[in-house]
N, C-alpha and C positions, 0 to 999 in steps of 0.2 A: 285396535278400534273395535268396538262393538255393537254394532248391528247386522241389518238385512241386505247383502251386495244387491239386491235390486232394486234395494231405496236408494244406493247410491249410485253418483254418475261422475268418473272418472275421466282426467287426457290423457292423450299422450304424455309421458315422461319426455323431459328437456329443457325449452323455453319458447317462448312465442313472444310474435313484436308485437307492441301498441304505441302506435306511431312510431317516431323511433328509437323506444328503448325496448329493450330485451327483458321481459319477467318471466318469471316460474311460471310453469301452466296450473293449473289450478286442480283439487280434489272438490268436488260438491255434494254435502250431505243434508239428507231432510232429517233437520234435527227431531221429527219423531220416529226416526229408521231406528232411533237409537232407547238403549234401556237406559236405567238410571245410572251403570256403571260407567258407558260410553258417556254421558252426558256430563256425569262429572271427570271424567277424562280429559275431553275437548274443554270443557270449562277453565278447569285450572294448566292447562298448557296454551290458552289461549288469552285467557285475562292475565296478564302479568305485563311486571311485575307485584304482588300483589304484599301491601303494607300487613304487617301481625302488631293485632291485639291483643295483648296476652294480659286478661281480665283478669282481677279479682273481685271476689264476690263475698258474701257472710251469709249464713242460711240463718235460717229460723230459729234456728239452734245454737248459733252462736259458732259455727264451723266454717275455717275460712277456706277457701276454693280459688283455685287457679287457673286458668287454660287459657291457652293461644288460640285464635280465630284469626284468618288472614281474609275470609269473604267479608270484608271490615271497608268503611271508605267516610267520606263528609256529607253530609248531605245537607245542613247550614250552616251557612257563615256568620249570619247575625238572626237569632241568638246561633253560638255555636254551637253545632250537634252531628253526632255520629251513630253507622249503622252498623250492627252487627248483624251479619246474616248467621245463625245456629240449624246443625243438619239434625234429624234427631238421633236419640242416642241409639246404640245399638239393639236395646231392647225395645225398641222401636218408641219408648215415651220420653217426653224430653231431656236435655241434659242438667247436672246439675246449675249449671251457668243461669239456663233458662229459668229454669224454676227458681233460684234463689233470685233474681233482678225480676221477676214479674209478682214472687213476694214482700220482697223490701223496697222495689221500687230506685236502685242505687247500683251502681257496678262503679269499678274505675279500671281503665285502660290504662296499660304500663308500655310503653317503647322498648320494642327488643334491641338493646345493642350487641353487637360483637360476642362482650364478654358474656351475655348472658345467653346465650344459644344454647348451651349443655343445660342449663336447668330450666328454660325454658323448657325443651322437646321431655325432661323429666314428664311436664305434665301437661303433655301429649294426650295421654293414655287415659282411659277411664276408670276411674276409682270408686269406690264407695263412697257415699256420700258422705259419713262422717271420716275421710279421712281430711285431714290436717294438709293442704296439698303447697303449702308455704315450707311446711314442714321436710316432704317429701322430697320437693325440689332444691332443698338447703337453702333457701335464701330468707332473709329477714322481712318479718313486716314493718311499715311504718304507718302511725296513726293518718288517715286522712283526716281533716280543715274540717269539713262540711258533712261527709257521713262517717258511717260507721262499720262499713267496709276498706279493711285496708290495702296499702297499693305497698308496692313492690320498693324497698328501704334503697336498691343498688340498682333503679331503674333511673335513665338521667333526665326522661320527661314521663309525667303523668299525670293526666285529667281524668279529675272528679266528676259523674255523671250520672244525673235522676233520669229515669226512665218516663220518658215524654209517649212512646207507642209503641205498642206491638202488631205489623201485620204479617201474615199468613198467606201471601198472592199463593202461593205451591206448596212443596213437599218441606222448604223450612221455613222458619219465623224470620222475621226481621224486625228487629229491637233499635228500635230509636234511642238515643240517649243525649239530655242537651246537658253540654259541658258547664261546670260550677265553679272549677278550678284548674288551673294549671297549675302544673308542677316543675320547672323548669330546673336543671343545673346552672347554678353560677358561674361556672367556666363555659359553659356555654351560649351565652350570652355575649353578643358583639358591642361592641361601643356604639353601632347605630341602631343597639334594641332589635337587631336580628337574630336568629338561631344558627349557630356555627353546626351544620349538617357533619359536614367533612370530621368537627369534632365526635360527633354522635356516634359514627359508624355503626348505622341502623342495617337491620339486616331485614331481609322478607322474604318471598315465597315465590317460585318459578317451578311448574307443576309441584311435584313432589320435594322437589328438594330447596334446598336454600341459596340465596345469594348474599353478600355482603355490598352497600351501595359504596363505592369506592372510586367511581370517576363523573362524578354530577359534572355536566358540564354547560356553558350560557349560550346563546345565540344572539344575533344583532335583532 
């Protein structure tokens, strides 16, 4: 963890009652004790499990791009639309992602399954921009319906999506995107027009490392 021990205020180690069950005692930190390293520390060890967006995109240039994004979530259900939150790059100006969807206006989100986790985390990493990151990762394009950004040919869902807004509340963007298209697999598809999950074996994001969803289960 990192910050100032005297912004923070620790218990005892053990448990303490509240009424009568027994809970953890508690650590409390003023999330401005903290720098940017600690903040996205507690972030992503805290929001989880966290869905990956593993976008593509097309520049200006006609150069396709690829990266995973797990600060990703819904933000309408009618029209349908999604947020990508982007950090900036390391050279402190934005990534290519960014700047290719606030160019052309278009991105599509690909679903990580199982089998695609090795060439997702391929493009992880930051590349130049004219590299070819479809290419990089081995996997195939397939033409998208509605733009001209392609999505991912061995991905088993993915939506099509125009860039609706970009806000700036902090240190990254958040990219709105309203959905144009889905792209569903037909074995994944239930007989009551539901999405068989369990078939999907989606994977996503728990701090650093990965999870595989593998036991969804219902409540009354």
């Amino acid at each position: 963890m990192t910050g100032k021990p005297d912004r923070m205020v620790a218990t005892e180690k053990g448990t303490r009652t509240v009424g009568s069950e027994k809970v953890a005692r508690m650590v409390s930190v003023q999330a401005d004790s903290l720098d940017s390293v600690g903040h996205f520390k507690m972030l992503t060890a805290s929001v989880v499990p966290r869905p990956i967006a593993w976008t593509s995109t097309l520049s200006r240039a006609s150069v396709p791009n690829l990266a995973p994004f797990s600060f990703y979530t819904v933000v309408s259900t009618t029209p349908p639309m999604v947020a990508l939150t982007l950090e900036r790059a390391s050279s402190g100006g934005f990534k290519d992602t960014q700047r290719n969807i606030e160019e052309t206006g278009e991105f599509v989100v690909n679903v990580v399954s199982s089998d695609l986790a090795e060439q997702m985390s391929r493009t992880s990493a930051e590349s130049a921009a004219d590299i070819d990151e479809f290419q990089l990762a081995g996997v195939e394009p397939a033409p998208s319906l509605h733009l001209k950004a392609p999505r991912v040919a061995a991905a088993r869902i993915s939506m099509e999506c125009t860039l609706h807004s970009v806000l700036r509340p902090g240190s990254d963007s958040v990219l709105i995107g309203r959905i144009e298209i889905f792209h569903i697999a037909e074995d994944l598809i239930t007989p009551y027009g539901h999405i068989d999950i369990d078939g999907l074996e989606v994977i996503g994001r728990v701090d650093s490392r990965y999870i595989r969803v593998q036991s969804a289960f219902r409540l009354p």
